[in-house]
N, C-alpha and C positions, 0 to 999 in steps of 0.2 A: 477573396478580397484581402490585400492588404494592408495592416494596421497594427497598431501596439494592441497585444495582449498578453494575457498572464500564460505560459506554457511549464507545462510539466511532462518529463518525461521518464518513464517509471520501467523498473525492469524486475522478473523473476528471478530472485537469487535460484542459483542450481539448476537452472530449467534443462541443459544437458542430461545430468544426472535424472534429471524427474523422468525426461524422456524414456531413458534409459529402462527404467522401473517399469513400466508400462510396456507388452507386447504388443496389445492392441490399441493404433492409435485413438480408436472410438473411445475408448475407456477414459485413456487423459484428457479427451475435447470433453464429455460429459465431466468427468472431476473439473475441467475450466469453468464450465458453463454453469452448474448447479453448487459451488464453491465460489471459486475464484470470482467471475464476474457478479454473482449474486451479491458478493461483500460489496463490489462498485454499484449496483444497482441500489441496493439498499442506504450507502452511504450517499450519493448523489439524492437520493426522494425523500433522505433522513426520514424514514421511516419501516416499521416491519413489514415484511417480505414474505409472500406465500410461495413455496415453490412445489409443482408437482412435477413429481419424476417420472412423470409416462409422456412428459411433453417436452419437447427439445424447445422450448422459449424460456422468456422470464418475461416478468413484468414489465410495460413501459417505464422505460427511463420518461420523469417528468419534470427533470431538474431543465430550465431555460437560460440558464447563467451557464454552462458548462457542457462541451461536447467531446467526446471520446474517441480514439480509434484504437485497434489491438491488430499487433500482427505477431503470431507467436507468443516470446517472452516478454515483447516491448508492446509500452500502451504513452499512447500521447493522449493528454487532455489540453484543453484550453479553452480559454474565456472568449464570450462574444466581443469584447472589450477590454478597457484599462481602468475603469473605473474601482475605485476599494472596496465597495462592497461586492463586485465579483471576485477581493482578493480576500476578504474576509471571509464567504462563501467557500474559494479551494480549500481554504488553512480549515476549516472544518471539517470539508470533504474529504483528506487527504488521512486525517488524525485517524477517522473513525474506520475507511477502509485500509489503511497500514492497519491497525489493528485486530478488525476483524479478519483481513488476508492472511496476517500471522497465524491467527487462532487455527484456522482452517489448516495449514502446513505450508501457506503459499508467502514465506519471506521476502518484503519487496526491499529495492532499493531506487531512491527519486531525486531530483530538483524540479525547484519551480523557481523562473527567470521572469522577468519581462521585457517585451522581445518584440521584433518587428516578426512577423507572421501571414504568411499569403495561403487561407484556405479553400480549398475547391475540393473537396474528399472524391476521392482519395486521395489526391493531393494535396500535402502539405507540408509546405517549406521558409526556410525563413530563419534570421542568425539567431531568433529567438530559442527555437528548436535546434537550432546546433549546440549553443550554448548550456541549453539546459541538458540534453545530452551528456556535453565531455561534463560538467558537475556530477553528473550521474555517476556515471563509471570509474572518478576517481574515488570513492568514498567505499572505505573497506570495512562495511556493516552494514544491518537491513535501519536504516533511517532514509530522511530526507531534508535537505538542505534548501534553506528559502534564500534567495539570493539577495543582498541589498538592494539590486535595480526594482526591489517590489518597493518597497518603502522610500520612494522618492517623492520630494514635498510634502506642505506637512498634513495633510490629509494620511499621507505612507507612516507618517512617521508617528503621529497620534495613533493610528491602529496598529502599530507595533507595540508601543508601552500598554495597550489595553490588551493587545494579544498575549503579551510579556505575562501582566498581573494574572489575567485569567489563564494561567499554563496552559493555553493551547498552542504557544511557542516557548522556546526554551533557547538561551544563549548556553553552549555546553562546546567542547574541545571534540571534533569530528575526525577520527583516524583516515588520515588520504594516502593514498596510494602515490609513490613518488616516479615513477614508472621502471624502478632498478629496485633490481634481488639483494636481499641480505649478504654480505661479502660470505661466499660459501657455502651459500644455501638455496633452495629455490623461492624461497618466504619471498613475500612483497614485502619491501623496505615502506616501514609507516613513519608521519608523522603526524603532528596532533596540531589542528589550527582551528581557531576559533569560528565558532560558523551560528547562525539561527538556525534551527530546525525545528519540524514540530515535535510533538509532546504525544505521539499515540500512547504511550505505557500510559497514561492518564485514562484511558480507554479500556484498560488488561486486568486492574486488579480485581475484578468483579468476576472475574471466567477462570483465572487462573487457582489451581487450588494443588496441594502435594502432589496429586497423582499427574497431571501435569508442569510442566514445567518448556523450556522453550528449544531446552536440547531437542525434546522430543519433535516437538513442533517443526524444526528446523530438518527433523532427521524422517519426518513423516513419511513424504514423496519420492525424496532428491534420497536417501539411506545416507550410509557413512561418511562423512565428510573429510575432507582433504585437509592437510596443513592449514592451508589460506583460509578456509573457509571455514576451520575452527577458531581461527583469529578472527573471520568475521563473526562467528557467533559468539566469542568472549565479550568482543567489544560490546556487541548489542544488546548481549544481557548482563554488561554493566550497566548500560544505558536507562533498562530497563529497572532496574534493582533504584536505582538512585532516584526514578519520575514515576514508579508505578501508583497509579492515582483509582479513584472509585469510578470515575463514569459512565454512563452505559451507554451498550451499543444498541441501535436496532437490533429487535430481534427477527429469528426465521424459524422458519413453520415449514417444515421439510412434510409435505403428503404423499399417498400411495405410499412405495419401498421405500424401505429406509435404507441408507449407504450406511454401509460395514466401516470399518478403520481405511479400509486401503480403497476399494473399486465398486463405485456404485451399484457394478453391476453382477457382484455376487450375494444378493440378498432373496430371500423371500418374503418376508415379513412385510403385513401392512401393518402402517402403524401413524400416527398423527404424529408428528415428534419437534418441539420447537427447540433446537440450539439452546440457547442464552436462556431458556427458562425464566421470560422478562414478560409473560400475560399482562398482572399485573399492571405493567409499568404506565403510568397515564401518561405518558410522551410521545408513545408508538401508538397508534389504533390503524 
């Protein structure tokens, strides 16, 4: 079907490099699947996550505002609609999984447009997704840039200033890639343009502590990074330094084996192990 909705299009920084890391593809589809897409599941049902590692599923997604697809590095979401409060619903959705995907070592980079859009899955096309695409690609850091076409009329334009107050958006200066090299160099030539994005460090300062930090994070999967891509993780943990805030994420409940630092599937150990260490929290049940 054809029609205005909200689209976002989200990619894995480094996924080459990840690849790379990884001999067996099994390995990096379970590291997707019990990581990476668990942070989308859990942020989509906003709420905690049981995942057992003797079962290649997750949990129903049971978010009805919002549907997904992933091929490889790139994931498209989008709205059933154009209504605001399925745009106030992404900018949630968005905040909480950029953050917890980082945590995990999975650095994304996104926009969300709104867009004329014709879905029939697997196919899905439309200038909506085009558009949010090239926003994607030109931004040289793991964020995500909300595009003005959200906040048209003033329904858009009232839940921006409330999105604004409540920092789960943030007006801040977004390094873009210009598509020409540094005179002399191989660097992407940046400039800095003012853009809304959202606000995931709002999300980070509860997880983050010395012994992490986000070089690591970034260097988890993808290992030592390249010129470029050390400019994109300067930027990002400026980004982060400036908005890192208290709030919490769902948490997860990893059962059966526990995953080691690198590959879930060098473990012995049973062990009950929740992430985020967030039992307590009377928000998740």
């Amino acid at each position: 079907m054809n029609q205005q909705r909200y689209v976002v299009f989200i990619d894995i920084l480094g996924f080459k490099n990840i690849i790379n890391q990884f001999e067996n593809p099994e390995d990096l589809g379970r590291e997707l699947l019990f990581n990476f897409n668990a942070s989308l599941h859990a942020a989509l049902n906003n709420s905690s996550i049981i995942i057992d590692l003797t079962k290649d599923t997750l949990p129903k997604v049971e978010n009805s505002e919002i549907s997904f697809w992933q091929f490889s590095d790139s994931i498209i979401l989008y709205s059933k609609d154009d209504n605001v409060k399925s745009l106030e619903e992404f900018i949630r959705v968005l905040n909480m999984f950029f953050a917890s995907s980082i945590l995990r070592g999975f650095p994304l980079r996104g926009a969300l447009v709104k867009g004329e859009l014709f879905t029939n899955p697997p196919i899905i096309v439309g200038k909506g997704l085009v558009n949010a695409a090239m926003n994607e690609a030109k931004q040289a850091w793991s964020g995500l840039i909300v595009d003005s076409s959200c906040f048209d009329g003033n329904e858009g334009e009232e839940l921006l200033k409330r999105m604004l107050l409540e920092k789960m958006l943030i007006n801040t200066k977004v390094p873009i890639k210009t598509g020409n090299k540094q005179e002399g160099s191989r660097l992407d030539q940046i400039v800095y343009q003012n853009q809304t994005v959202i606000n995931w460090p709002q999300f980070m300062g509860m997880y983050i502590n010395s012994g992490i930090t986000l070089n690591t994070l970034f260097e988890k999967f993808a290992g030592k990074p390249d010129d470029n891509a050390l400019i994109k993780i300067e930027h990002t943990i400026q980004f982060y330094k400036e908005n890192i805030g208290s709030r919490r994420l769902p948490p997860f409940t990893y059962t059966a084996e526990m995953a080691d630092t690198f590959s879930l599937l060098n473990t012995k150990d049973e062990v009950n192990y929740e992430f985020y260490n967030d039992k307590e929290d009377p928000h998740y049940k």
